[in-house]
N, C-alpha and C positions, 0 to 999 in steps of 0.2 A: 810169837814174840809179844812183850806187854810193854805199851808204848809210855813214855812219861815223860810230858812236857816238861821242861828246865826252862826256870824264867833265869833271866840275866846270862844264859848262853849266847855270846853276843861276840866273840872271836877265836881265832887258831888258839890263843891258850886258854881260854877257857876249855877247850875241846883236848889240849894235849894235859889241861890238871886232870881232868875227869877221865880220862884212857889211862893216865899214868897209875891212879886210886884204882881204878877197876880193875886194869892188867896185873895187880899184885892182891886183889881179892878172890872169892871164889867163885863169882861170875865171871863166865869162859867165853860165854857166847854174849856178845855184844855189837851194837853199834850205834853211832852217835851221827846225828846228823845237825850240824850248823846252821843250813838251811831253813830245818822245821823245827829247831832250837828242841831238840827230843833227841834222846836216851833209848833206845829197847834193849830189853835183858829178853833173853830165854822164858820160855812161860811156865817159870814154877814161882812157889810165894818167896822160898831162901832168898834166888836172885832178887825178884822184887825189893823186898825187905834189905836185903845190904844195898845194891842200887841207890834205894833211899835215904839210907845213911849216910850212905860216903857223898852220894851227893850234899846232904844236911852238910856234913862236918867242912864239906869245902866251902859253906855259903850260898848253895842256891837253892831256892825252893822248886819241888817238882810234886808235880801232881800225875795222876795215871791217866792217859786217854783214850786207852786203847790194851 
């Protein structure tokens, strides 16, 4: 899995906007952790790459840390 920190992950909806965007792209394999304010997709660069997107278009910046 390719880990990517989300800054501004910071409650249940920010976690249910970002599951909602994902669950209707083509990243299948996901999960989100509130906790570590982090994202993992699957470890190919597609997911990667939309991950980042949809994150972008909802507002929050992520970076990869893993």
């Amino acid at each position: 899995m390719r880990v990517l920190k989300v800054e501004g992950l910071c409650c249940e909806n920010c976690v249910k906007k970002i599951d909602a965007a994902l669950a209707e792209s083509c990243v299948k394999h996901y999960e989100i952790s509130l906790e570590d304010k982090t994202v993992s997709v699957c470890d190919c660069d597609t997911c990667q790459a939309t991950a980042e997107e949809i994150l972008k278009d909802l507002g929050f910046e992520s970076e990869r840390i893993a």
